[in-house]
C-alpha positions as CSV (number, residue, x, y, z in Angstrom):
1,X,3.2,17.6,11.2
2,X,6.4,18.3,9.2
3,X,8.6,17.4,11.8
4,X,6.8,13.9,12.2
5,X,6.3,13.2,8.5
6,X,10.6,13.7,8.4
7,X,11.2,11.8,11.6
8,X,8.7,8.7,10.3
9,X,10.7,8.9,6.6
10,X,14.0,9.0,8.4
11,X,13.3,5.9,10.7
12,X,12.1,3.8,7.8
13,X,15.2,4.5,5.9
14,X,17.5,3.5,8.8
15,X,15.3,0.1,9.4
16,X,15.4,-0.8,5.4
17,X,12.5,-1.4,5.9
18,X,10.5,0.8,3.6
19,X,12.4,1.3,-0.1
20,X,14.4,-2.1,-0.1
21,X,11.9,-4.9,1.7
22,X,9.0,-4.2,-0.2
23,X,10.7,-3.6,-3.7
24,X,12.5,-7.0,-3.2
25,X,9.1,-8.5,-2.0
26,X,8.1,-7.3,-5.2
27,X,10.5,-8.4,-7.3
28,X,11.0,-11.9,-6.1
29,X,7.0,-12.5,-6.8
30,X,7.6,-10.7,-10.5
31,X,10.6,-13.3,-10.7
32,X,8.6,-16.4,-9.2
33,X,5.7,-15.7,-11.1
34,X,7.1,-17.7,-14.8
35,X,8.8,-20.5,-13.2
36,X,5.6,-21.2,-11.6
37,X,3.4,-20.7,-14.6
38,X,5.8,-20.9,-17.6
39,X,8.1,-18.1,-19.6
40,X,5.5,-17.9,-22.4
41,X,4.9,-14.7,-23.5
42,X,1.4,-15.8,-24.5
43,X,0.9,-17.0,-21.0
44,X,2.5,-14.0,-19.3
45,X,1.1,-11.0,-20.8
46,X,-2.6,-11.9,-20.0
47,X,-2.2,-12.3,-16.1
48,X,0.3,-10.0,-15.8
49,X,-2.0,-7.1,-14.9
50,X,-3.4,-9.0,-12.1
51,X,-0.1,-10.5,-10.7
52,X,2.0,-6.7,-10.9
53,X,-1.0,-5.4,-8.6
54,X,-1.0,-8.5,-6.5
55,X,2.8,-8.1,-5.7
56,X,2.5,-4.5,-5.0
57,X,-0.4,-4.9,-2.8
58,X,1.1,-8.0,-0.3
59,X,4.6,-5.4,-0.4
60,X,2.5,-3.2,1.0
61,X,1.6,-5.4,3.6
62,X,5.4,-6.0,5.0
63,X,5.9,-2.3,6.9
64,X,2.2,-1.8,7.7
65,X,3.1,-3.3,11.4
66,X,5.7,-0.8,12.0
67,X,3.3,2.5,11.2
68,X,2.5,2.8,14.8
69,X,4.4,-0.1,16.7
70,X,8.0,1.7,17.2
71,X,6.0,4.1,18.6
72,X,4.0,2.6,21.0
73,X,7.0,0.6,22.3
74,X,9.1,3.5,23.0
75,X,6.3,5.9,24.2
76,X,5.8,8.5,22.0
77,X,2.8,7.2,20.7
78,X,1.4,8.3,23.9
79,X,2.9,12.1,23.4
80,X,1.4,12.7,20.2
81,X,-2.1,11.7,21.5
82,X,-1.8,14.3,23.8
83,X,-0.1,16.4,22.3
84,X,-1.7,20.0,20.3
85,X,-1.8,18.6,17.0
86,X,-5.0,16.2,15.9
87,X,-4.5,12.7,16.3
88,X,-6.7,12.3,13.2
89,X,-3.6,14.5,11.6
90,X,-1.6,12.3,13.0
91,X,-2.7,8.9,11.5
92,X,-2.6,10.9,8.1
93,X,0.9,11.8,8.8
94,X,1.6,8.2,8.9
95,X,-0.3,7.1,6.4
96,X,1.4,9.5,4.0
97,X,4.8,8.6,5.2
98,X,4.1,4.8,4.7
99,X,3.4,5.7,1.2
100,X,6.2,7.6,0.0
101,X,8.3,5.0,1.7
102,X,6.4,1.6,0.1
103,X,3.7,2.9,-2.5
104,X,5.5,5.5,-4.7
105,X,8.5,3.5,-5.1
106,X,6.5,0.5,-5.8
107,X,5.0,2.6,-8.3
108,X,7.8,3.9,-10.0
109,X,9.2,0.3,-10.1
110,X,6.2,-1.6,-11.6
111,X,6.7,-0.4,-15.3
112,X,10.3,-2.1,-15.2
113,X,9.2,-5.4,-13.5
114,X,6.0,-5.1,-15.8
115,X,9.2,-6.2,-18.5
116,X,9.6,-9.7,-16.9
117,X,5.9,-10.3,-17.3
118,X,6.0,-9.7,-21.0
119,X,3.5,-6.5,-20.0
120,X,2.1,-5.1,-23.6
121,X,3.2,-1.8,-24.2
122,X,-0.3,-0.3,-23.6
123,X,-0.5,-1.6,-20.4
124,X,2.6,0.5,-18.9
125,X,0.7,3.8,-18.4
126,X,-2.3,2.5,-16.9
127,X,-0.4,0.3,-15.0
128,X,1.8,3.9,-13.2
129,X,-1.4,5.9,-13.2
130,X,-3.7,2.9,-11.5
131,X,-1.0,2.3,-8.9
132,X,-0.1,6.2,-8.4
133,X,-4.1,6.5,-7.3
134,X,-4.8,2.9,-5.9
135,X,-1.5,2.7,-3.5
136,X,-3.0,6.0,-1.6
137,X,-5.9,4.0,-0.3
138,X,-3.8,0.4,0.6
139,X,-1.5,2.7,3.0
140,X,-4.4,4.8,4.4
141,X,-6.5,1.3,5.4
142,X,-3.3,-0.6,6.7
143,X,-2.8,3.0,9.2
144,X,-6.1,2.0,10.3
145,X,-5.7,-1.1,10.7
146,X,-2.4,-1.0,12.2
147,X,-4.3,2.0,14.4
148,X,-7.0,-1.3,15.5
149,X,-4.1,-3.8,16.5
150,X,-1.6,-1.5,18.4
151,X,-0.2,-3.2,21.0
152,X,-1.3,-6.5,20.8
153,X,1.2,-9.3,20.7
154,X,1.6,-11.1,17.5
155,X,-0.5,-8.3,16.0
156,X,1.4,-8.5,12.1
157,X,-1.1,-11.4,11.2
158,X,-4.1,-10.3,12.6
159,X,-3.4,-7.1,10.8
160,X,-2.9,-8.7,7.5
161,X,-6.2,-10.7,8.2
162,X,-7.9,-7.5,9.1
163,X,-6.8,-5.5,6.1
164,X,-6.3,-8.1,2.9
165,X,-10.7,-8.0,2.6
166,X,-10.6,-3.8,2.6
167,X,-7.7,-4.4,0.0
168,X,-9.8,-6.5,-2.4
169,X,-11.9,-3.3,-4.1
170,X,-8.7,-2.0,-4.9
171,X,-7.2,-4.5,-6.4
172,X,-10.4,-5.3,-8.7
173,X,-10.3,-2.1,-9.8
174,X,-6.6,-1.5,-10.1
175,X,-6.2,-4.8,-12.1
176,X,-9.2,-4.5,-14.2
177,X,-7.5,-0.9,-15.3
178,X,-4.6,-2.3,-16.6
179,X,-6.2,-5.0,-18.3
180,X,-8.6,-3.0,-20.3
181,X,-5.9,-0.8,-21.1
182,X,-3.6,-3.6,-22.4
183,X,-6.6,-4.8,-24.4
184,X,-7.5,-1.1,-26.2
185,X,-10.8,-0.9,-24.2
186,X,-11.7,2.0,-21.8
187,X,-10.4,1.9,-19.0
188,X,-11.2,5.4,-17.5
189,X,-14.7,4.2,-15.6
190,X,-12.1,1.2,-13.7
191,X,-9.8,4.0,-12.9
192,X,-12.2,6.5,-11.7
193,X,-13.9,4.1,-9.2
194,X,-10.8,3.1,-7.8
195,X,-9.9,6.8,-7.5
196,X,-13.5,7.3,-5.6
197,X,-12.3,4.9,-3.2
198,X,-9.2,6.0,-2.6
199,X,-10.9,10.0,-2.0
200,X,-13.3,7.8,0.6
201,X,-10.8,6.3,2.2
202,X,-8.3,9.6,3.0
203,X,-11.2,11.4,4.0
204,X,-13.0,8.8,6.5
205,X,-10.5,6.6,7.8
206,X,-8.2,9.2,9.2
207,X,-11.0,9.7,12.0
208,X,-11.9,5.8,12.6
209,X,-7.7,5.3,13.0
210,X,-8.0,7.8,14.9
211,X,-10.5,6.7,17.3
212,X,-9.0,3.3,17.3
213,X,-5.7,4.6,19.1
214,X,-7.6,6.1,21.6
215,X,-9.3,3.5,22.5
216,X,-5.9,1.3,22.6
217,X,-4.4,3.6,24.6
218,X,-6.7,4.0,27.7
């Protein structure tokens, strides 16, 4: 599990994929956002809890293609289902790999793009915290999703189509985190649902991706 966890980080440093495409993503919707809507602080500051999850969530949705693809075109998609390791370890594997590649440093970048959007100063913590437990659960769906759409042609859309619903929890939660926080209320019960959903996803979805790439590769 190691060894594929390494080989999965390796091959989306070399594509660029992973740590550059998504953080631009990210940062061209962060610097799109006040042209569109106006550089006022007054304006900014209210939606920019909603908007920083937003961007982070369709960056997420750039690699998700490429968590089993590569490997299904050259083969060794095949090996490791019949290999002596659990394909439901498996899908975890890449899963976790898609998140230290997209979702942690979207996270660590948030707080300094949260500066564009005027983000008040209470907001920055909740903001880390909410997408340090929320990210977790948009790379474990789009593993099963991309685990449901292997090998079909033209599969990116369908994917997105497939995962942006399963998304939409997250984001309520994620976003309605930060905004309490930003506005002095609690914002622990926001936070602990999200987490719960994130716990429900790691532990369930493993075994439907899992039985999805079996299924797509009879």
């Amino acid at each position: 599990m190691k060894g594929l966890l390494q080989r999965d980080l390796r091959l989306a440093i070399r594509a660029g994929g992973g740590f550059g495409l998504a953080l631009a993503f990210f940062l061209i919707v962060v610097i799109l956002v006040p042209f569109g809507v106006g550089p006022s602080a007054d304006v900014l500051a209210p939606i920019a809890p909603g908007v920083l999850w937003l961007g982070a969530l369709l960056a997420c949705l750039l690699s998700l293609d490429r968590i089993f693809a590569t490997d299904y075109e050259d083969g060794s998609l095949e090996f490791l289902a019949t290999a002596p390791v659990p394909l439901e370890g498996v899908v975890a594997v890449k899963a976790l790999a898609h998140w230290l590649t997209t979702g942690l440093p979207l996270t660590l970048a948030a707080p300094v793009f949260g500066v564009f959007l005027n983000l008040p100063s209470g907001g920055y913590g909740w903001l880390v915290a909410s997408l340090a437990l929320g990210t977790p659960a948009l790379s474990m769906i789009g593993a099963f999703g991309a685990a449901l759409t292997v090998g079909l042609k033209r599969g990116g859309l369908l994917l997105s189509l497939l995962v942006l619903p399963l998304y939409i929890p997250t984001l309520i939660f994620g976003a309605d985190t930060v905004r309490r926080g930003v506005d002095g209320l609690e914002a622990g019960t926001s936070l602990i649902l999200m987490t719960g959903i994130t716990l429900g996803t790691l532990a369930l979805l493993p075994f439907a991706g899992a039985a999805a790439l079996r299924v797509n590769l009879r």
